[in-house]
LOMARMI-951406 format. One record per residue: x, y, z of N, C-alpha, C, O in turn; residue number from 0. Coordinates in Angstrom, 2 decimals. Layout:
N
+---------+---------+---------+---------+---------+---------+---------+---------+---------+---------+---------+---------+-----+
!     n_u !     n_v !     n_w !    ca_u !    ca_v !    ca_w !     c_u !     c_v !     c_w !     o_u !     o_v !     o_w !   i !
+---------+---------+---------+---------+---------+---------+---------+---------+---------+---------+---------+---------+-----+
!       X !       Y !       Z !       X !       Y !       Z !       X !       Y !       Z !       X !       Y !       Z ! NUM !
...
+---------+---------+---------+---------+---------+---------+---------+---------+---------+---------+---------+---------+-----+
This chain:
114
+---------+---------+---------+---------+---------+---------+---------+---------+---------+---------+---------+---------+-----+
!     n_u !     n_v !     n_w !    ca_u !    ca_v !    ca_w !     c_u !     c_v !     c_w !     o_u !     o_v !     o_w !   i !
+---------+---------+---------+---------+---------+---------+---------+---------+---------+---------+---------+---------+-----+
!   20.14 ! -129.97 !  -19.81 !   20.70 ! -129.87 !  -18.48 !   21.11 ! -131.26 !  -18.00 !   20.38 ! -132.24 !  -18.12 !   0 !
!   22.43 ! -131.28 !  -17.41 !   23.23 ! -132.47 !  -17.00 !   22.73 ! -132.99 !  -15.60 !   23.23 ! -132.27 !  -14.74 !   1 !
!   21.98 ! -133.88 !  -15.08 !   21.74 ! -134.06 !  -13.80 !   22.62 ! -134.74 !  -13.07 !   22.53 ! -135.90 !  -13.49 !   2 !
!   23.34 ! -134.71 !  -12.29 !   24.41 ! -135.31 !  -11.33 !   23.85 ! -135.41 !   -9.80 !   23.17 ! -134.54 !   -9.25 !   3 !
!   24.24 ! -136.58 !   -9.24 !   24.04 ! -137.15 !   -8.50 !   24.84 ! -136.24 !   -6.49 !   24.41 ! -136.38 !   -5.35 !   4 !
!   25.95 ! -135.51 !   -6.97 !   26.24 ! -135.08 !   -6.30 !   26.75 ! -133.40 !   -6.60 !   27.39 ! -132.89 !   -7.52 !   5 !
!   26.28 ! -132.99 !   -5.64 !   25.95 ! -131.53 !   -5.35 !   26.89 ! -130.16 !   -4.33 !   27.32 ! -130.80 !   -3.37 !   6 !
!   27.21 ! -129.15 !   -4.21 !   27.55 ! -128.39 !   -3.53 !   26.95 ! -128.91 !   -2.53 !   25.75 ! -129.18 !   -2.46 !   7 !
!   28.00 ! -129.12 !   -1.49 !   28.56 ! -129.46 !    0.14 !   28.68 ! -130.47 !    0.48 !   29.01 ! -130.76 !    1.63 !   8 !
!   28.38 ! -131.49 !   -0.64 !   28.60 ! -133.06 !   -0.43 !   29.43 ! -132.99 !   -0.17 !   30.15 ! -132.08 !   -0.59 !   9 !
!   30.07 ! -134.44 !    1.19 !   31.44 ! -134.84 !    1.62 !   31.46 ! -136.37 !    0.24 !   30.65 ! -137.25 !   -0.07 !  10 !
!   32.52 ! -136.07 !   -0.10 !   33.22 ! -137.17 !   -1.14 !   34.17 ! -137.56 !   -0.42 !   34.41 ! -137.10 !    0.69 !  11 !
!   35.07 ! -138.78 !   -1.20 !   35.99 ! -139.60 !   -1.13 !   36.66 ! -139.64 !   -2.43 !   35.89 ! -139.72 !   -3.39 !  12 !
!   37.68 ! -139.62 !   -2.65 !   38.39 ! -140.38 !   -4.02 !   39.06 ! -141.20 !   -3.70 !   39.88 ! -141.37 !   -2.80 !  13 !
!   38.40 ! -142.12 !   -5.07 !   38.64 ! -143.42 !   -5.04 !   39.49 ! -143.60 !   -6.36 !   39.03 ! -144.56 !   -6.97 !  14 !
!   40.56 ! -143.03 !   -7.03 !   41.40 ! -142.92 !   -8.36 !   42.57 ! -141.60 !   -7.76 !   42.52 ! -140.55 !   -7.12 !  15 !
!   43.43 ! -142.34 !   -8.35 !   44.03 ! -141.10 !   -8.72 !   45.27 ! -140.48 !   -7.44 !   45.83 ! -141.25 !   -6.67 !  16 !
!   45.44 ! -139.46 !   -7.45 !   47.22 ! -138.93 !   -6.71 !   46.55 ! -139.28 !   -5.18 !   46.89 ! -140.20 !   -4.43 !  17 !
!   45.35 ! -138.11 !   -4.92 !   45.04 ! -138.25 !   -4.19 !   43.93 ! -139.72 !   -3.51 !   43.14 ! -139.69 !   -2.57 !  18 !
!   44.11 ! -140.35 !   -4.01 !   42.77 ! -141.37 !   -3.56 !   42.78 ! -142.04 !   -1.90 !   43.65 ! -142.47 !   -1.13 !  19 !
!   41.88 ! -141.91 !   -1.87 !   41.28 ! -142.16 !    0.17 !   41.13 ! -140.84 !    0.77 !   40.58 ! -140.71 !    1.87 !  20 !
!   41.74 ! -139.52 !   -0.10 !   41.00 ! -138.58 !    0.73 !   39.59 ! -138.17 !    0.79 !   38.77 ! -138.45 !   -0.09 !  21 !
!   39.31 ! -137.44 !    1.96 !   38.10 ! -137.12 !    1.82 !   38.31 ! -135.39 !    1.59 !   39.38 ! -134.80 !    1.66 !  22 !
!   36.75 ! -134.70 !    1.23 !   36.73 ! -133.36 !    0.97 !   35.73 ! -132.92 !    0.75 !   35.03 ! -133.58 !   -0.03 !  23 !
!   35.23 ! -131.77 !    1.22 !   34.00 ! -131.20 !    0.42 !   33.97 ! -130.60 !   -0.97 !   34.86 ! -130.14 !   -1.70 !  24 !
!   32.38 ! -130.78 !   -1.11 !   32.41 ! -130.12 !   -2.83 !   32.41 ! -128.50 !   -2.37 !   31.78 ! -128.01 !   -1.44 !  25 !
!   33.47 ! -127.71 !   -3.46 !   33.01 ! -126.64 !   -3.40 !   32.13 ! -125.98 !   -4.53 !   31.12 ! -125.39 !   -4.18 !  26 !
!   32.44 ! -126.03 !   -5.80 !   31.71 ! -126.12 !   -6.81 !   31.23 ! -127.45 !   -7.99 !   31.93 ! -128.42 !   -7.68 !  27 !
!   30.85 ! -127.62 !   -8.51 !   30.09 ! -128.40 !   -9.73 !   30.13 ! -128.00 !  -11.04 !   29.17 ! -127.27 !  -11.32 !  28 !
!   31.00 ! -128.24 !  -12.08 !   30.73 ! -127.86 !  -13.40 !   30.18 ! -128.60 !  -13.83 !   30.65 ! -129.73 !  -13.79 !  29 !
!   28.55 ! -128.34 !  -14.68 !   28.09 ! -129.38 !  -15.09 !   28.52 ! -129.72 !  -16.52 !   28.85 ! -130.87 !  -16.84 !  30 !
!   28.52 ! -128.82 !  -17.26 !   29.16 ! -129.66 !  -18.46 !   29.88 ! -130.21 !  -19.10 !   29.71 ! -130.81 !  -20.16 !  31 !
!   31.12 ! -129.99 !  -18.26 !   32.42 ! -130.65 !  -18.30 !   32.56 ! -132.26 !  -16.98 !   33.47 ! -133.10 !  -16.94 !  32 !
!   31.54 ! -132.20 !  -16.25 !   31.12 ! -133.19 !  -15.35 !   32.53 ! -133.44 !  -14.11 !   32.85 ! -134.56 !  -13.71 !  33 !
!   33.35 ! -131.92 !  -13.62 !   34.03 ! -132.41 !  -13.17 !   33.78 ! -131.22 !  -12.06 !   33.43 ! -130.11 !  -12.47 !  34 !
!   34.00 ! -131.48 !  -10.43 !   33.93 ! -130.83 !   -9.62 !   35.24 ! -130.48 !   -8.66 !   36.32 ! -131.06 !   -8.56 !  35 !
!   34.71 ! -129.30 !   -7.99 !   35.97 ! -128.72 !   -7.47 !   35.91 ! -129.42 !   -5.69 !   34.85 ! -129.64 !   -5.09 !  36 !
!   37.07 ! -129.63 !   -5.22 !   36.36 ! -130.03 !   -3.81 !   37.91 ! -129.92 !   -2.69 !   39.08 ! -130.24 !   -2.94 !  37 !
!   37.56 ! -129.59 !   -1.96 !   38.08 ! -128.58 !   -0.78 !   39.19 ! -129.31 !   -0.31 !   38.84 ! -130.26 !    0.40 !  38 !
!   40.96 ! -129.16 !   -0.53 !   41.89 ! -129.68 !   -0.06 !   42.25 ! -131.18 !   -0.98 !   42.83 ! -132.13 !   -0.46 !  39 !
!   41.90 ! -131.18 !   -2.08 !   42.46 ! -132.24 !   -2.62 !   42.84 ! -131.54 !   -4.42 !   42.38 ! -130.56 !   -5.00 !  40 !
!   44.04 ! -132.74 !   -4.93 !   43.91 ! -132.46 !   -5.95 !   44.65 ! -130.60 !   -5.87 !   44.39 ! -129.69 !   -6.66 !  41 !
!   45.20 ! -130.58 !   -5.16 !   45.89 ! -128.64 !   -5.35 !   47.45 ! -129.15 !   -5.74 !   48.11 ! -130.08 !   -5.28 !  42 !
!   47.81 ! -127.97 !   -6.96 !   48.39 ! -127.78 !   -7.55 !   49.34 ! -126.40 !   -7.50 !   48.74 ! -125.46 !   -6.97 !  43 !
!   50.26 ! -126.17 !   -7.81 !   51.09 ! -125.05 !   -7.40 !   51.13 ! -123.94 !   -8.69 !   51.56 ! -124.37 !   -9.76 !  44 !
!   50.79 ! -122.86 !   -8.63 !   50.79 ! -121.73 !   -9.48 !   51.62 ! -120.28 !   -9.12 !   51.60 ! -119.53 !   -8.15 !  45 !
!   52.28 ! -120.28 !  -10.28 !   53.56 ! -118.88 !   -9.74 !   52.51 ! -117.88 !  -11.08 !   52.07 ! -117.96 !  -12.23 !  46 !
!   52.60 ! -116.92 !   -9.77 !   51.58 ! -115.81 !   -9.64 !   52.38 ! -114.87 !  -10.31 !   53.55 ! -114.89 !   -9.92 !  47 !
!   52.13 ! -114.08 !  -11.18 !   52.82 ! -112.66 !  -11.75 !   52.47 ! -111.52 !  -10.72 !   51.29 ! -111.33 !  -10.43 !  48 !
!   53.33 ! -110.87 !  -10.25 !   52.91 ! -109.65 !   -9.49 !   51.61 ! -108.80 !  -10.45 !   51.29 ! -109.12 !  -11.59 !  49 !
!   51.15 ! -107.92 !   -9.82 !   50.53 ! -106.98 !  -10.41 !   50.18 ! -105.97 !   -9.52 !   50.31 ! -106.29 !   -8.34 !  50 !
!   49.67 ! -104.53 !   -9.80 !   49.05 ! -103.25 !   -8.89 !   48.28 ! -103.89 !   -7.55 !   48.41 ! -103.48 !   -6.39 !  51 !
!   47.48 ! -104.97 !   -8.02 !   46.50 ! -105.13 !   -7.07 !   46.86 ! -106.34 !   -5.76 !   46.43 ! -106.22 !   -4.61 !  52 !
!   47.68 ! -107.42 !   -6.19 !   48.06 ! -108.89 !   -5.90 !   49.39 ! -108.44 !   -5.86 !   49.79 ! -107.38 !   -6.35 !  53 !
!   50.26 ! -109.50 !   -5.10 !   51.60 ! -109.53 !   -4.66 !   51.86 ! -111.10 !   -5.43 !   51.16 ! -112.11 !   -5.43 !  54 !
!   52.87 ! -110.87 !   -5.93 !   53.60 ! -112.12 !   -6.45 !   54.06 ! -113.51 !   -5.57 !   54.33 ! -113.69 !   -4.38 !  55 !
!   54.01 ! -114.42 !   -6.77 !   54.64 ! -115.57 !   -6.07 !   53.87 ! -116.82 !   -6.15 !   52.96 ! -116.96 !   -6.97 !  56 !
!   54.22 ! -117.76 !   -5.29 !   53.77 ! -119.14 !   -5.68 !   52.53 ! -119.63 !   -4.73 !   52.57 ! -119.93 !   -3.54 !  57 !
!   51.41 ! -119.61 !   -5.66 !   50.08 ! -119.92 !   -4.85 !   49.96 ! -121.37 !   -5.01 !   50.67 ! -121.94 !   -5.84 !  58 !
!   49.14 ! -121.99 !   -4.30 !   48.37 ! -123.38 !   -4.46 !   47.00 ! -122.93 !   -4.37 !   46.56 ! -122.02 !   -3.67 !  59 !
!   46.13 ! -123.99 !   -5.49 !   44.98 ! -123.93 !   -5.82 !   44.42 ! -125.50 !   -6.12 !   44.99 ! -126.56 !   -6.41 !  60 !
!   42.87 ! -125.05 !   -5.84 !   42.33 ! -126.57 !   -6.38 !   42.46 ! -126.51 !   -7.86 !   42.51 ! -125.56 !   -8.64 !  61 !
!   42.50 ! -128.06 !   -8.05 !   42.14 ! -127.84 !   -9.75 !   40.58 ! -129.56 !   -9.77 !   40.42 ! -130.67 !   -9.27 !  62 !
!   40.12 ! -128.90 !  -10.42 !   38.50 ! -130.02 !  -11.28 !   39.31 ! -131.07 !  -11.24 !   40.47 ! -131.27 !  -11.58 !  63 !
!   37.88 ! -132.13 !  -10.44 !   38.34 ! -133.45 !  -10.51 !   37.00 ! -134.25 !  -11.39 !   35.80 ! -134.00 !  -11.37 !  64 !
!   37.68 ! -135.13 !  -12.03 !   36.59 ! -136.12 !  -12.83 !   35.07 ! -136.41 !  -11.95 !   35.33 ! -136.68 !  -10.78 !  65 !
!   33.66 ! -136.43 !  -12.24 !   33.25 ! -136.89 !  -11.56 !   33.14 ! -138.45 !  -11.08 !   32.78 ! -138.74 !   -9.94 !  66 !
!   33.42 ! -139.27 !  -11.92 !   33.85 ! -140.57 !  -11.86 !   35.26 ! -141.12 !  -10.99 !   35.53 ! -142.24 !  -10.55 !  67 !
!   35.82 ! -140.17 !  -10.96 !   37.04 ! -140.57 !   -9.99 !   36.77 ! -140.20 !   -8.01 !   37.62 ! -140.13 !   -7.12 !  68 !
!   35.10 ! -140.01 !   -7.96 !   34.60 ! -139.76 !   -6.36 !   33.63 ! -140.40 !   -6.15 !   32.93 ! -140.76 !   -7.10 !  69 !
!   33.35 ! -140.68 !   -4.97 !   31.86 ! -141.09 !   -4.50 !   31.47 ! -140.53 !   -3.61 !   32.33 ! -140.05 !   -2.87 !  70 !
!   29.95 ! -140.34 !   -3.24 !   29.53 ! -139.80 !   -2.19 !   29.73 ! -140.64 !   -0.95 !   29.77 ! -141.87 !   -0.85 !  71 !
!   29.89 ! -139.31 !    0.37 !   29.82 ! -140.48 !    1.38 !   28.36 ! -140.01 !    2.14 !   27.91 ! -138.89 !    2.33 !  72 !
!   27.89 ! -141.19 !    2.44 !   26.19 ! -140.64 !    3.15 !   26.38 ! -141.12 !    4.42 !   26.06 ! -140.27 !    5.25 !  73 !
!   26.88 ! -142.43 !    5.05 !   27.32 ! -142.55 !    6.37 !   28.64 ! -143.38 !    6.32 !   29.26 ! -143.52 !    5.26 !  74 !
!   29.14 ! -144.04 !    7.78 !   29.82 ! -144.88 !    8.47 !   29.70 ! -146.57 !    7.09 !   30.73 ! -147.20 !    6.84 !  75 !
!   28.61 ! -146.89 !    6.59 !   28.45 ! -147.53 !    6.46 !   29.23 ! -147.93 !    5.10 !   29.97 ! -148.86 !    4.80 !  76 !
!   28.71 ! -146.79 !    4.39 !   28.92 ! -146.66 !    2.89 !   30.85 ! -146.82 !    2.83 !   31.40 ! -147.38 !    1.89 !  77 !
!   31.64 ! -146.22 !    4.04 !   32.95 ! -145.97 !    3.93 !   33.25 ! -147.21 !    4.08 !   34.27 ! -147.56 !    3.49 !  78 !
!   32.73 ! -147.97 !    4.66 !   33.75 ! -149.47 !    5.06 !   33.33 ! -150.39 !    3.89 !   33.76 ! -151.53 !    3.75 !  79 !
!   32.33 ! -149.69 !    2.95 !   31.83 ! -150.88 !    1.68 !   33.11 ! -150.31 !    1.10 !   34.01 ! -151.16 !    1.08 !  80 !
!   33.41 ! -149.30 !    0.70 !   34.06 ! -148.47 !    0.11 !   35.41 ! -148.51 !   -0.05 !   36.01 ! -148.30 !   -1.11 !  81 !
!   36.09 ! -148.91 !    1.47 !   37.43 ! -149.62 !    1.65 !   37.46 ! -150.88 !    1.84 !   38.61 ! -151.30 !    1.82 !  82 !
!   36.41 ! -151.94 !    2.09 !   36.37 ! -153.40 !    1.36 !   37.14 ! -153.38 !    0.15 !   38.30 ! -153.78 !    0.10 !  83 !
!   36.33 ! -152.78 !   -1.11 !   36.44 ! -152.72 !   -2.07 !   37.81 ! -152.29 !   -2.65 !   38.43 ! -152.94 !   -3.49 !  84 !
!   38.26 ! -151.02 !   -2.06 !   39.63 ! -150.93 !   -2.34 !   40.57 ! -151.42 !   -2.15 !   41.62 ! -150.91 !   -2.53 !  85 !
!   40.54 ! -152.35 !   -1.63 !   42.00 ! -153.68 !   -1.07 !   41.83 ! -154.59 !   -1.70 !   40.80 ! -155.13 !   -2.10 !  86 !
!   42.89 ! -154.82 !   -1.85 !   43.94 ! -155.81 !   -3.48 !   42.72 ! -157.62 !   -2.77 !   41.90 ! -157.69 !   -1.86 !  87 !
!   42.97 ! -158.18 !   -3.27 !   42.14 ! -159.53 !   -3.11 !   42.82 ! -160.72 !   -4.15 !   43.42 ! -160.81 !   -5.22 !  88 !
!   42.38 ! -161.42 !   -3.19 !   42.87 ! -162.47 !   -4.33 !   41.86 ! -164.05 !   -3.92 !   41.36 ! -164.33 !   -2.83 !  89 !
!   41.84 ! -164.69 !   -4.93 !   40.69 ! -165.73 !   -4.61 !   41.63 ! -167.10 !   -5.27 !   42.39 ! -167.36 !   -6.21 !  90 !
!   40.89 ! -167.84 !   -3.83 !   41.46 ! -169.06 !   -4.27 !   40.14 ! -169.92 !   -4.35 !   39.00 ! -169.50 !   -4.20 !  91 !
!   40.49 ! -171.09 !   -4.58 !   39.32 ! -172.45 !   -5.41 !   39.89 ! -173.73 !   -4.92 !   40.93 ! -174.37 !   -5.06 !  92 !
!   38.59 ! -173.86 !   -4.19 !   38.93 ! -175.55 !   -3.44 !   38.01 ! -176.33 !   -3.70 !   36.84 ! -176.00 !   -3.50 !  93 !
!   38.48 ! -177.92 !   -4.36 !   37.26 ! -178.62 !   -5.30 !   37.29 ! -179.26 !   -3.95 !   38.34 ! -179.38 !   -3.32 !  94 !
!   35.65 ! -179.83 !   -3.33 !   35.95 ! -180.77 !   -2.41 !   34.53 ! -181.71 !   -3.02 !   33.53 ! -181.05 !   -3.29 !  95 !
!   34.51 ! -182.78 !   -3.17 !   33.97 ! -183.85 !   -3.44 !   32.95 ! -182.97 !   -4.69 !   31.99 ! -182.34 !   -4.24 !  96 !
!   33.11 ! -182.95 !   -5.82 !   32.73 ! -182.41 !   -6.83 !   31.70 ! -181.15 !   -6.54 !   30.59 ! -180.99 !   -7.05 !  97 !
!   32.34 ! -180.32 !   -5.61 !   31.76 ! -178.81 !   -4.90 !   32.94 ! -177.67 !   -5.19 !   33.82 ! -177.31 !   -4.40 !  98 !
!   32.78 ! -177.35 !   -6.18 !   34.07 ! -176.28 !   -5.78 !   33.52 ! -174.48 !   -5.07 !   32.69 ! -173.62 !   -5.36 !  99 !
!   34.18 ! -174.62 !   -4.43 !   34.24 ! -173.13 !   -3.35 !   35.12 ! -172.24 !   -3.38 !   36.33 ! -172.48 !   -3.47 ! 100 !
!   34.35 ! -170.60 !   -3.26 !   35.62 ! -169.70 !   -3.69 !   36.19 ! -169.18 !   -2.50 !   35.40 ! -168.50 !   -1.85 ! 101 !
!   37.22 ! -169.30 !   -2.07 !   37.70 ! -168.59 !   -0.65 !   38.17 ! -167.13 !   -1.64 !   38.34 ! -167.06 !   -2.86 ! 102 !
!   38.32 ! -165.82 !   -0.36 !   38.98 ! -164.22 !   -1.30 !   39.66 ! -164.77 !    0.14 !   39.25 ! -165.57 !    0.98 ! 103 !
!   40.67 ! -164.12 !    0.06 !   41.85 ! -164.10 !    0.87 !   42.52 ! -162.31 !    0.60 !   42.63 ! -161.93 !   -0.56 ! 104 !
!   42.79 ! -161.67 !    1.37 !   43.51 ! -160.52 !    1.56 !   44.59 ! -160.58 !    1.34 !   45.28 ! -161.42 !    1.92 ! 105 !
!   45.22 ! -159.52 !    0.22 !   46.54 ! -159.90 !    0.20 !   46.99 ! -158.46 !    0.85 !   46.37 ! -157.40 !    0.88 ! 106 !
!   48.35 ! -158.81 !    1.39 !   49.44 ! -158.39 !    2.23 !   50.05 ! -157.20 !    1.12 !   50.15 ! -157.38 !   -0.09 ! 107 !
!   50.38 ! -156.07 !    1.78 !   50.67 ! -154.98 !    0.63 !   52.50 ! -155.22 !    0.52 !   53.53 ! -155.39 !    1.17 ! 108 !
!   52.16 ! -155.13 !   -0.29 !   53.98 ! -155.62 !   -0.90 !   54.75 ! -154.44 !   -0.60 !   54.34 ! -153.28 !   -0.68 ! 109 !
!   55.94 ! -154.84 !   -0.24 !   56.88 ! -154.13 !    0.01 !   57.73 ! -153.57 !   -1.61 !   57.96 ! -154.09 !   -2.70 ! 110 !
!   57.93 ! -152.57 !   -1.11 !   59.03 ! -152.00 !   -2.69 !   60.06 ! -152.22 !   -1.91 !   60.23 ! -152.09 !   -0.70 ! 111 !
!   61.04 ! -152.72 !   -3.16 !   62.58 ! -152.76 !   -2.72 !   63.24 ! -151.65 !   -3.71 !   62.86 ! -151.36 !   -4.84 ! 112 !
!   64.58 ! -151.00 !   -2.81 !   65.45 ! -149.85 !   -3.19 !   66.36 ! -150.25 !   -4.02 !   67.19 ! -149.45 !   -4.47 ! 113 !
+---------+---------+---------+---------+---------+---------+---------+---------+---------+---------+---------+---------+-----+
């Protein structure tokens, strides 16, 4: 048995991937494939075959996300470590009298050109 760290109704975040910075609940857990299902992210479009019972046409559905591509969120606190971390950085190095010091400096999100 696979033990995982996060469980049915956890609120997550993704941090990888199409969707990343959303948040969502878990709805299910596959454990042996280690990838979970979770509420409004990650949906995908599926054209439905009519049949007797169901009406045809084009559904959206969740599809399994890696468990490595989420983290749990437990408070306020954990989210702002969380988006620290996700912003680009860059470090600079200043020797001052045989002391060198690391400044991180924020970098500015670049513009795409057309």
């Amino acid at each position: 048995m696979i033990k995982l760290k996060i469980k049915k109704g956890d609120n997550v975040k993704i941090i990888t991937g199409d969707d990343k910075g959303k948040t969502g609940n878990v709805i299910k857990v596959f454990l042996e494939v280690r990838k979970i299902l979770v509420k409004g992210v990650n949906e995908k479009k599926k054209h439905q075959k009519p049949t007797k019972e169901k009406k045809g046409g084009i559904i959206t559905i969740e599809r399994p996300i890696d468990i490595s591509n989420v983290v749990k969120l437990l408070d306020a606190k954990v989210e702002k470590k969380i988006e620290k971390k996700l912003e680009p950085k860059k470090v600079e190095k200043k020797i001052e009298e045989k002391k060198t010091t690391k400044i991180e400096k924020r970098k500015k999100k670049s513009k795409k050109w057309n």
